[in-house]
PDB file with one MODEL, atoms N, CA, C and O in Angstrom:
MODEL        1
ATOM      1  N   UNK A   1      30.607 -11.225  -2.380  1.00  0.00           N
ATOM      2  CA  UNK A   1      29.466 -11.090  -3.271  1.00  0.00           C
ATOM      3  C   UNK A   1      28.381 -12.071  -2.834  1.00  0.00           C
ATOM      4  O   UNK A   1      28.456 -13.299  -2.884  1.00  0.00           O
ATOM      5  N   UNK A   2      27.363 -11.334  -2.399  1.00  0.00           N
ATOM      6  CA  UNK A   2      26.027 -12.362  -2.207  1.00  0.00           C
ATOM      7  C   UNK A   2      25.650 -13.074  -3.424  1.00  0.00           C
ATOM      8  O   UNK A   2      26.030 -12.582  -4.486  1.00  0.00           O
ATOM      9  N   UNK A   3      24.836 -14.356  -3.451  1.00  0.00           N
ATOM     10  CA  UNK A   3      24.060 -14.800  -4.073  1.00  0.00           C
ATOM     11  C   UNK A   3      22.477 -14.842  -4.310  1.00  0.00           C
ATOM     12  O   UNK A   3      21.912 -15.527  -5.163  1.00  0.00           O
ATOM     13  N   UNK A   4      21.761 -13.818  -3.220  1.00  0.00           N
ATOM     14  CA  UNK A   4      20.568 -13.286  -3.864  1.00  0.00           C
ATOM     15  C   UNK A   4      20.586 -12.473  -4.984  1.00  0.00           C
ATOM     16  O   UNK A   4      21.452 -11.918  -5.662  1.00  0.00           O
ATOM     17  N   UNK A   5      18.940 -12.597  -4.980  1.00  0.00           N
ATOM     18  CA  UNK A   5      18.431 -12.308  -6.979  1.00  0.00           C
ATOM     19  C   UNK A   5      18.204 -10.902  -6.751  1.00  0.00           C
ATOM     20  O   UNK A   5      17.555 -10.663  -5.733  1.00  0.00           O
ATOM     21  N   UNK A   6      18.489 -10.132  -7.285  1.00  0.00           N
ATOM     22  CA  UNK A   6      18.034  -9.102  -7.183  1.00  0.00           C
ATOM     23  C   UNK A   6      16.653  -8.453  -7.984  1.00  0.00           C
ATOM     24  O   UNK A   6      17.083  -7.867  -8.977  1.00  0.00           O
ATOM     25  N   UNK A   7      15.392  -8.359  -7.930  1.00  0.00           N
ATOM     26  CA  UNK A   7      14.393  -8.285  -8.713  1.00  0.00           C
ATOM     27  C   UNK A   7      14.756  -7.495 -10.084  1.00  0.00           C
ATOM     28  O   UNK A   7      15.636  -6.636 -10.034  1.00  0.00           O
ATOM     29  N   UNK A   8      14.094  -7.771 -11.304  1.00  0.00           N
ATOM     30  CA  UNK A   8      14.087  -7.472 -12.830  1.00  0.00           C
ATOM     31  C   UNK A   8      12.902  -6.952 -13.251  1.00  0.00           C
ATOM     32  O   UNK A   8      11.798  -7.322 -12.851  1.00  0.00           O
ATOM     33  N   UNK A   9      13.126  -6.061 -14.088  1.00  0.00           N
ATOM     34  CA  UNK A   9      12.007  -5.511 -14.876  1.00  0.00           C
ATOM     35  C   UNK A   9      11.050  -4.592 -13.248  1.00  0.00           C
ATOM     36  O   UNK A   9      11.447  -4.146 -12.171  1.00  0.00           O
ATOM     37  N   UNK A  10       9.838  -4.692 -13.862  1.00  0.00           N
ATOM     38  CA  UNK A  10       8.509  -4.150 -13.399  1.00  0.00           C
ATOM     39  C   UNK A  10       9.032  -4.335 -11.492  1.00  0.00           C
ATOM     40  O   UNK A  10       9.342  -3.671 -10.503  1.00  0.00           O
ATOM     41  N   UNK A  11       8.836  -5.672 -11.954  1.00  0.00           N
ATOM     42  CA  UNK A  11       9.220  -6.443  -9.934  1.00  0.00           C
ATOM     43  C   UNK A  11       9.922  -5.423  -9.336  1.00  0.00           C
ATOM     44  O   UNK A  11       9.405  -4.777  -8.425  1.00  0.00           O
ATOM     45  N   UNK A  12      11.064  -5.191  -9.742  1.00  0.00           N
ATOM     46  CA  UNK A  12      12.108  -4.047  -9.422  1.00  0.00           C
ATOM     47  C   UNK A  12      12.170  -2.758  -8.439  1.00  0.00           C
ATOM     48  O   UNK A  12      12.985  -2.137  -7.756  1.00  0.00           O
ATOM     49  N   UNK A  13      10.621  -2.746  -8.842  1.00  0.00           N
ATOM     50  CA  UNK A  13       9.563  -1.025  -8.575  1.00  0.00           C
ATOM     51  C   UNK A  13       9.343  -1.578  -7.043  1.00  0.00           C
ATOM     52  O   UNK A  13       9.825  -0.970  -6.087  1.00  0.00           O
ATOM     53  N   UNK A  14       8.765  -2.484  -6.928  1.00  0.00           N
ATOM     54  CA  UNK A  14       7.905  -3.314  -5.837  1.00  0.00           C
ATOM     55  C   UNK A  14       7.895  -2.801  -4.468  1.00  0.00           C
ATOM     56  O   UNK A  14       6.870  -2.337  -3.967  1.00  0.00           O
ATOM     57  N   UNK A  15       9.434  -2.899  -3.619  1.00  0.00           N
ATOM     58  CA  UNK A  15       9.928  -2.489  -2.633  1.00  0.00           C
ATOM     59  C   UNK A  15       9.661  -1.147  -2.444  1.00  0.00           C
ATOM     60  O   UNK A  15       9.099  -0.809  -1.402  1.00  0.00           O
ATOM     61  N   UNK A  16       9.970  -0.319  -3.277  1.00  0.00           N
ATOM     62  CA  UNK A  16       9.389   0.991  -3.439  1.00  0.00           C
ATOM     63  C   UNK A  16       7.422   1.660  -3.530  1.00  0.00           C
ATOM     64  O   UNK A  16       6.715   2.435  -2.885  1.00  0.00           O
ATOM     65  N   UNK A  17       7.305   0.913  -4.532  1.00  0.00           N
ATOM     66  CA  UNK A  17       5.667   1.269  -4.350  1.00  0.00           C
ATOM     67  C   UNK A  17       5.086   0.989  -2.811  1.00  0.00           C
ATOM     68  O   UNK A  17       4.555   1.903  -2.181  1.00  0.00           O
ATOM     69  N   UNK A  18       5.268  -0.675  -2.126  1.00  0.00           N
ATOM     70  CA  UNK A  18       5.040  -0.940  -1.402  1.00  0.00           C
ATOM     71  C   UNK A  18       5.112   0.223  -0.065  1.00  0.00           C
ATOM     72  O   UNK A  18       4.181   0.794   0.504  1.00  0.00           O
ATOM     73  N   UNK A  19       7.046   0.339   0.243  1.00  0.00           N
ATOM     74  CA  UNK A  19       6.449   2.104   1.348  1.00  0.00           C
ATOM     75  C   UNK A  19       5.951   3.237   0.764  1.00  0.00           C
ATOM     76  O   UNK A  19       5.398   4.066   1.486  1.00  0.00           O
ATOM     77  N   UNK A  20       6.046   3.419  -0.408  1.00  0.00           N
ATOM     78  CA  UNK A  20       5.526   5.112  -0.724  1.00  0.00           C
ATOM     79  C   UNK A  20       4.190   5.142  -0.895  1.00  0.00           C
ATOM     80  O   UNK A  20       3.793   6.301  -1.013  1.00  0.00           O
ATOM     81  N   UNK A  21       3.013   4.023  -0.980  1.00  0.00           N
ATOM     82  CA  UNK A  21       1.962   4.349  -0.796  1.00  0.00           C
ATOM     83  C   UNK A  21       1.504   3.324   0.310  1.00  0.00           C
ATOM     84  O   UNK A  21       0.274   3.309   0.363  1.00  0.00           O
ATOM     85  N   UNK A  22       1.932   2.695   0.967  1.00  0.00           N
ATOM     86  CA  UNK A  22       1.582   1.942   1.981  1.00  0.00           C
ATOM     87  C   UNK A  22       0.230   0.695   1.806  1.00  0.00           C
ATOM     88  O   UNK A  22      -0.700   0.470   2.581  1.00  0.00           O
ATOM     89  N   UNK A  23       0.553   0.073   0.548  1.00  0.00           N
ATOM     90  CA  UNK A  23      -0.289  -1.174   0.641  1.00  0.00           C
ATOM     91  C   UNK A  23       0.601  -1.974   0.019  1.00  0.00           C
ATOM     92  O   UNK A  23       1.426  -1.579  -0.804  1.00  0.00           O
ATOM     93  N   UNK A  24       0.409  -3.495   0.521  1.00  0.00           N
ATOM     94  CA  UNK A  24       1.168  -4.363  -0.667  1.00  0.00           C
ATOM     95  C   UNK A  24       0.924  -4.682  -1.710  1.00  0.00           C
ATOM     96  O   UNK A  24      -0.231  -4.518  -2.105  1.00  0.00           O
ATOM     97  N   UNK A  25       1.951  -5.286  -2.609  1.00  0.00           N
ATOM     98  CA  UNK A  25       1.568  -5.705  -4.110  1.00  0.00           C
ATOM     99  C   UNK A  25       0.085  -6.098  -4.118  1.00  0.00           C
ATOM    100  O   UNK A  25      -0.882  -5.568  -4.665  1.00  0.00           O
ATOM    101  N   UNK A  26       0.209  -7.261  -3.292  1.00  0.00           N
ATOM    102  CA  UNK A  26      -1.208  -8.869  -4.062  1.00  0.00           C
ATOM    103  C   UNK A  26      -2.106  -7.586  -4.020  1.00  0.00           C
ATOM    104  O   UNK A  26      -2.945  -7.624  -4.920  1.00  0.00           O
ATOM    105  N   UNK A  27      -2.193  -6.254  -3.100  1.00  0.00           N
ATOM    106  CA  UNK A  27      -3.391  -5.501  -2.654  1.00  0.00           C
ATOM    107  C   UNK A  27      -3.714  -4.870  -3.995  1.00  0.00           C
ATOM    108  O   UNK A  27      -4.847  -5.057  -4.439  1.00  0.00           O
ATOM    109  N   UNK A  28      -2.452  -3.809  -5.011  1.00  0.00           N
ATOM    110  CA  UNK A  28      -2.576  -3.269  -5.979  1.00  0.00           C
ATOM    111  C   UNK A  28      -3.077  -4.356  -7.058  1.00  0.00           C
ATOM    112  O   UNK A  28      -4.045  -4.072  -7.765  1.00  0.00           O
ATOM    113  N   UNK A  29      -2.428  -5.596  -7.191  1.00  0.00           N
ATOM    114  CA  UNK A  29      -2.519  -6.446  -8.294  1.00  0.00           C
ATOM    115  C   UNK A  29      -4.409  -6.497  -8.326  1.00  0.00           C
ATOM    116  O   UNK A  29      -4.951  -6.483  -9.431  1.00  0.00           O
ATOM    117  N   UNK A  30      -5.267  -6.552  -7.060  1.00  0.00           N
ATOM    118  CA  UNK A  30      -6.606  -7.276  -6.701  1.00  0.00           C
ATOM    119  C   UNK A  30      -7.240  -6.120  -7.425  1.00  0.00           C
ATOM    120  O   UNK A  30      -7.874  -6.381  -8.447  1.00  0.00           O
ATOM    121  N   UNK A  31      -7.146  -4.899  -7.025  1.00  0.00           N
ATOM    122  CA  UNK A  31      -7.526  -3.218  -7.521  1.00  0.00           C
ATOM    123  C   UNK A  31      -7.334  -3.243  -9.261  1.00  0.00           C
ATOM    124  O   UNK A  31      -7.979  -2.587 -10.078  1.00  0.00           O
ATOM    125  N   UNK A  32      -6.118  -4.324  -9.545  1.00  0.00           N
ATOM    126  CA  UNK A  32      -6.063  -3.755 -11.022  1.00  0.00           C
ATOM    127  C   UNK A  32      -6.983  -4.738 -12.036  1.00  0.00           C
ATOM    128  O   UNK A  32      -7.284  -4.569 -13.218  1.00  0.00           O
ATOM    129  N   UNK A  33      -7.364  -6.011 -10.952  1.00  0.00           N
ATOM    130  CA  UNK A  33      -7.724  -7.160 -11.866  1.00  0.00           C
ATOM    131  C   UNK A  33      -8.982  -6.555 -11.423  1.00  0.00           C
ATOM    132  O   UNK A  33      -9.466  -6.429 -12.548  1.00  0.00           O
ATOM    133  N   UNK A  34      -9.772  -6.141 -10.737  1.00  0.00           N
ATOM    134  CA  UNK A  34     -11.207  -5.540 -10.362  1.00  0.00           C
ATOM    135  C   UNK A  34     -11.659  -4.922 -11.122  1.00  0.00           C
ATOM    136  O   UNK A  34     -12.860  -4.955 -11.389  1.00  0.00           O
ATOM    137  N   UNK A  35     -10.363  -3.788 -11.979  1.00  0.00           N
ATOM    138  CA  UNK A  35     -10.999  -2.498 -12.376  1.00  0.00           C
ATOM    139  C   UNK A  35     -11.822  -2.467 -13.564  1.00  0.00           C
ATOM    140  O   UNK A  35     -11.886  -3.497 -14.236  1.00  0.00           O
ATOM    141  N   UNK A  36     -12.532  -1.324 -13.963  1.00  0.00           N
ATOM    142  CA  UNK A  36     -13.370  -1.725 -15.062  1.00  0.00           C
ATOM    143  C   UNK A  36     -12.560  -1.785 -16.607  1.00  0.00           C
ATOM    144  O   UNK A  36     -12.930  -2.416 -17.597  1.00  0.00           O
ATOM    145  N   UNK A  37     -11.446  -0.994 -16.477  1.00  0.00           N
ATOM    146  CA  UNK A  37     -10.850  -0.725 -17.647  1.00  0.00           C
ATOM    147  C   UNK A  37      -9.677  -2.380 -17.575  1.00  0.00           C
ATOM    148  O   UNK A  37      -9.152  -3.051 -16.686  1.00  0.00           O
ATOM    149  N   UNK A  38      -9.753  -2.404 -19.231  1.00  0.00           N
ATOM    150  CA  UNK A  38      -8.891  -3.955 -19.233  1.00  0.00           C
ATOM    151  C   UNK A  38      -7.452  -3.655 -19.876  1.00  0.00           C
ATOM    152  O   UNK A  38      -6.558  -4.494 -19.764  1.00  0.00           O
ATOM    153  N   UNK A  39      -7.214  -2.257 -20.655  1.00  0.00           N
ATOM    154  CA  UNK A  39      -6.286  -2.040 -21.722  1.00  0.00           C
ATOM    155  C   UNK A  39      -4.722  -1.739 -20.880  1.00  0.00           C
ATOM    156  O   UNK A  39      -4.848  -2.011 -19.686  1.00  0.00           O
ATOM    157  N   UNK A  40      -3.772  -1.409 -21.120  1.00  0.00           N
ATOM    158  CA  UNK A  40      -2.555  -1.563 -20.329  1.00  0.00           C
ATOM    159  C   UNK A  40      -2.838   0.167 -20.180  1.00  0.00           C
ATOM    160  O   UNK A  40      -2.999   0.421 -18.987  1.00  0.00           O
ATOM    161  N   UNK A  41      -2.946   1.453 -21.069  1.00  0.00           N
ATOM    162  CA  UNK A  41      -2.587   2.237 -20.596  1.00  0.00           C
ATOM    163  C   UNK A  41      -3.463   2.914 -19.896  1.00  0.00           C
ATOM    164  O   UNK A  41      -3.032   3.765 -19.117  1.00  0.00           O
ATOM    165  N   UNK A  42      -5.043   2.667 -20.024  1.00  0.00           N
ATOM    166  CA  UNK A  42      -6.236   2.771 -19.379  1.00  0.00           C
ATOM    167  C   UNK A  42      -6.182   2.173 -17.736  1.00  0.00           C
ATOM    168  O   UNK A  42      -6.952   2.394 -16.801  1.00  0.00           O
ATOM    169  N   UNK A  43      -5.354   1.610 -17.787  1.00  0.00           N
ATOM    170  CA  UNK A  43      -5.213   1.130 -16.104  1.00  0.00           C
ATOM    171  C   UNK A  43      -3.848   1.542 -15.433  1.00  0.00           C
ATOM    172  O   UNK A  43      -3.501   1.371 -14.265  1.00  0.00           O
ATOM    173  N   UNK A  44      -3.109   2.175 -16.558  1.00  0.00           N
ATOM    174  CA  UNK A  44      -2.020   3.253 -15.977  1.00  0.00           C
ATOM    175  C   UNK A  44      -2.756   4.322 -15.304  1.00  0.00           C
ATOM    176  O   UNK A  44      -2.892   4.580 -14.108  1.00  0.00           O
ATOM    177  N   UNK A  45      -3.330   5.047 -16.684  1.00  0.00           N
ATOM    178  CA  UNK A  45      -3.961   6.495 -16.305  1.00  0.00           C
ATOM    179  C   UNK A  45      -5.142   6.077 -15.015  1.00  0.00           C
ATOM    180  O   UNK A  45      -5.547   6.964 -14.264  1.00  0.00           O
ATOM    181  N   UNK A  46      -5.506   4.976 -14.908  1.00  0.00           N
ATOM    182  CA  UNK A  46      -6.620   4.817 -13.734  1.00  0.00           C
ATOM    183  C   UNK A  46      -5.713   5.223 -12.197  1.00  0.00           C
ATOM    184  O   UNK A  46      -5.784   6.003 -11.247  1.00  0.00           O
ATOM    185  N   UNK A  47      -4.850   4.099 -12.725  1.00  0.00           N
ATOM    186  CA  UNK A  47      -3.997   4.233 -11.169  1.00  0.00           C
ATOM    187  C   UNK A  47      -3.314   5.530 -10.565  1.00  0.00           C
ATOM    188  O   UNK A  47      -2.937   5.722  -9.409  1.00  0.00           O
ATOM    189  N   UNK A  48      -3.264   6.325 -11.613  1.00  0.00           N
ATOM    190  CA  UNK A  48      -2.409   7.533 -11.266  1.00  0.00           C
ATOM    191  C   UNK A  48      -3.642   8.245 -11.575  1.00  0.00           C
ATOM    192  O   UNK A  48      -3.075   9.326 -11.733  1.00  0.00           O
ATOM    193  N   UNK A  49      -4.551   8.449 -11.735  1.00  0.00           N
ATOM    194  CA  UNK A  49      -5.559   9.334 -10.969  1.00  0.00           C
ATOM    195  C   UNK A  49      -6.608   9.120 -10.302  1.00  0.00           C
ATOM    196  O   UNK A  49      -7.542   9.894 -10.094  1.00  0.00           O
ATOM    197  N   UNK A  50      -6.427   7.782  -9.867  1.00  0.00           N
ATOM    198  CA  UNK A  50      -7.864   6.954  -8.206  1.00  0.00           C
ATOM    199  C   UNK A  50      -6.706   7.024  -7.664  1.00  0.00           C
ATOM    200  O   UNK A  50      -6.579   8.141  -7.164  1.00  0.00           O
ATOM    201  N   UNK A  51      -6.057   6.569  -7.557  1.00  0.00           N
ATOM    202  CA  UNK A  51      -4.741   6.022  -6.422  1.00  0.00           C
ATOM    203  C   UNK A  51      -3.605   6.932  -6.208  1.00  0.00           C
ATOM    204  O   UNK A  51      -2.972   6.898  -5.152  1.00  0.00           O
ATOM    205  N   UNK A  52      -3.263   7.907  -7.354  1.00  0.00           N
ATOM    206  CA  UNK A  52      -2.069   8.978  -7.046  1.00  0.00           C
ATOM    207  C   UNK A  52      -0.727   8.630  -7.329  1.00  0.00           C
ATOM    208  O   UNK A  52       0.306   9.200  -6.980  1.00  0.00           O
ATOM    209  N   UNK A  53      -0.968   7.137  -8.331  1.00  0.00           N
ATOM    210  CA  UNK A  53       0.254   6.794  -8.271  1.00  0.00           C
ATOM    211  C   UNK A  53       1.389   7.594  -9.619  1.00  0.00           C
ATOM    212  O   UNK A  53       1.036   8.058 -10.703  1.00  0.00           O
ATOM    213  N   UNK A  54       2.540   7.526  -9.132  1.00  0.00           N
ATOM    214  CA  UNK A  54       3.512   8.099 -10.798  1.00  0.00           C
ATOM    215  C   UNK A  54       3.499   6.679 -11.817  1.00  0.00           C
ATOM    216  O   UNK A  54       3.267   5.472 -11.752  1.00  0.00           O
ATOM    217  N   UNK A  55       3.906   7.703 -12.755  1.00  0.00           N
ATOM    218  CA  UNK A  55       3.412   6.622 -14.351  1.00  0.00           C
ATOM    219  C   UNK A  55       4.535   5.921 -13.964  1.00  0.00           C
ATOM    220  O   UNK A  55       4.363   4.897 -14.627  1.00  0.00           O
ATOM    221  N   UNK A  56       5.608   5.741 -13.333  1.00  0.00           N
ATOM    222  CA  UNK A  56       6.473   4.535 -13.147  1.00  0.00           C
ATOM    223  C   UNK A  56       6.380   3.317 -12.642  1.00  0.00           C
ATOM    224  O   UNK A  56       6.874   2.272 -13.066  1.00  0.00           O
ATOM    225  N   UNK A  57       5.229   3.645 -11.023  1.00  0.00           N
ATOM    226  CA  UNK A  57       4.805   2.616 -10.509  1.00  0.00           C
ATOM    227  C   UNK A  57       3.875   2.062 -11.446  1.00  0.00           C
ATOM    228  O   UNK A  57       3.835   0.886 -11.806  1.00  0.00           O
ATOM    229  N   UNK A  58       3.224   2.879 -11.768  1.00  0.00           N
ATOM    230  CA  UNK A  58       1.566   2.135 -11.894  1.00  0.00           C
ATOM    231  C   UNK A  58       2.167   1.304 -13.245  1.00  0.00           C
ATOM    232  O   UNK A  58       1.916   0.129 -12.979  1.00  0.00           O
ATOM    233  N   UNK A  59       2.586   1.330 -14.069  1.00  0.00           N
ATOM    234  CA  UNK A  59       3.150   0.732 -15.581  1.00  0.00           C
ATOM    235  C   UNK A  59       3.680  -0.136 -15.112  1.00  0.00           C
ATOM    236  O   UNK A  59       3.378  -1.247 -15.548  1.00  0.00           O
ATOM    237  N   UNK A  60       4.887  -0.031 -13.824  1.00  0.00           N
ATOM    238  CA  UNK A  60       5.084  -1.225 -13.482  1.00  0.00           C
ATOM    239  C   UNK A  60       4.097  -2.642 -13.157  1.00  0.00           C
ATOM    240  O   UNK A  60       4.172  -3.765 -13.655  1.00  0.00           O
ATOM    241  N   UNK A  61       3.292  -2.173 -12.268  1.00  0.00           N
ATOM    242  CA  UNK A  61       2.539  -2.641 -11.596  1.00  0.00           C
ATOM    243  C   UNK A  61       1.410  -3.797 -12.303  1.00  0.00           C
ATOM    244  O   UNK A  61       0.926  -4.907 -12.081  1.00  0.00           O
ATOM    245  N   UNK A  62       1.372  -2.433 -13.527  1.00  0.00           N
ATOM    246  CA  UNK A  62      -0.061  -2.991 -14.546  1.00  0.00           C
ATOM    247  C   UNK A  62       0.511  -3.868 -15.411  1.00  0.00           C
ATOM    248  O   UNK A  62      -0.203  -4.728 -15.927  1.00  0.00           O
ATOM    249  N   UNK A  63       2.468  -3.767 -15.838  1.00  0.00           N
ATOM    250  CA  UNK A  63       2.715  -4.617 -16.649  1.00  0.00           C
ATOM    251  C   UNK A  63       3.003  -6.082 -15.998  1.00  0.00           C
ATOM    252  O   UNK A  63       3.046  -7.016 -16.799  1.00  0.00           O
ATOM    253  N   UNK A  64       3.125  -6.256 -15.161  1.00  0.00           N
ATOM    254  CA  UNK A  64       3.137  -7.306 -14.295  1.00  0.00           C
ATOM    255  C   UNK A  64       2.084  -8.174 -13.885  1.00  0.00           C
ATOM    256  O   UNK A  64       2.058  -9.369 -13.589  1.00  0.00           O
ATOM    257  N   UNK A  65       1.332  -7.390 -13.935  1.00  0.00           N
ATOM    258  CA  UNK A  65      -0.111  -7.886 -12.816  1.00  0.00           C
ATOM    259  C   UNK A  65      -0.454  -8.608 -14.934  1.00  0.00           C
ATOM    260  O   UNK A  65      -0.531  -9.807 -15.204  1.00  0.00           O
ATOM    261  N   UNK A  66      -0.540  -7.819 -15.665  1.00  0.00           N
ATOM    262  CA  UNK A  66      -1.098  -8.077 -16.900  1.00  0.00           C
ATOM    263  C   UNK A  66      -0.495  -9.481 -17.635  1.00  0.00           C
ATOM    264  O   UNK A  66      -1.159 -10.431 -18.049  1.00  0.00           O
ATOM    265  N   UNK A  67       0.862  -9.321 -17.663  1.00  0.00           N
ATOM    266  CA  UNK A  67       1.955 -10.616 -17.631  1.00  0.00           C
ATOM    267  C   UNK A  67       1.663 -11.900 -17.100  1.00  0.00           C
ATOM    268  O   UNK A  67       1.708 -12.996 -17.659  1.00  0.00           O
ATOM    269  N   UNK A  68       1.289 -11.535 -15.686  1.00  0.00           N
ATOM    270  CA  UNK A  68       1.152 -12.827 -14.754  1.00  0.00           C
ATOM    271  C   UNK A  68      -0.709 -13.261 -15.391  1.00  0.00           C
ATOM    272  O   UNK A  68      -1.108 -14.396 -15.132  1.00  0.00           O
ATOM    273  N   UNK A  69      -1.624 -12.334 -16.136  1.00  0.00           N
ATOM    274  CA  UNK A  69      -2.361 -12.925 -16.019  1.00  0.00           C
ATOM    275  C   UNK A  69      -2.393 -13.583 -17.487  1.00  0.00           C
ATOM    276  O   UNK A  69      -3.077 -14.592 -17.661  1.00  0.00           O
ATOM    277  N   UNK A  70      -1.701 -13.051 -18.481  1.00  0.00           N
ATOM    278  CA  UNK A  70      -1.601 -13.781 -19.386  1.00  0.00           C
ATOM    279  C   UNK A  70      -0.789 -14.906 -19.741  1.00  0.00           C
ATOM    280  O   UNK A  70      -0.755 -15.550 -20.789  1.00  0.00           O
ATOM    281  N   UNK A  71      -0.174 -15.019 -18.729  1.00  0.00           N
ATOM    282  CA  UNK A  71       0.787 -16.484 -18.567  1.00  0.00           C
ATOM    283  C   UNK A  71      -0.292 -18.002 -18.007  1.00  0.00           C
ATOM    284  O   UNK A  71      -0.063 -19.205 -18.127  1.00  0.00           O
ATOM    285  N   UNK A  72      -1.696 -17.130 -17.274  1.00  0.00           N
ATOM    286  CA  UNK A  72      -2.051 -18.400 -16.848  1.00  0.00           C
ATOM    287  C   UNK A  72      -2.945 -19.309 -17.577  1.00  0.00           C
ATOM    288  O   UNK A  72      -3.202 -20.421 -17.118  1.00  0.00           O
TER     289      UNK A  72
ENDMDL
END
């Protein structure tokens, strides 16, 4: 049994979003803190119809990126 972490929650998605649309996180996180809309599901529905993403990634993505910015 290894002792790496295996990612939780949202993070989880990461590895996946990253090859199926071919940019990295910090890239999506910059796109979501840019965008004009500020609300969590307004920047779902953004991402999955500018970007193409499924409501799994992008929720991930937005709940994370949203998390990290309200932690600072």
């Amino acid at each position: 049994m290894t002792n790496t972490q295996t990612p939780k929650g949202p993070a989880s998605y990461f590895p996946s979003i990253e090859k199926k649309y071919g940019r990295p996180i910090a890239e999506w996180k910059d796109l979501i803190r840019s965008a004009p809309q500020t609300r969590h599901m307004e920047l779902v529905s953004w991402l999955k119809t500018e970007h193409g993403l499924g409501h799994g990634h992008a929720n991930a993505l937005v709940a994370h990126t949203l998390a990290e910015d309200n932690a600072a």
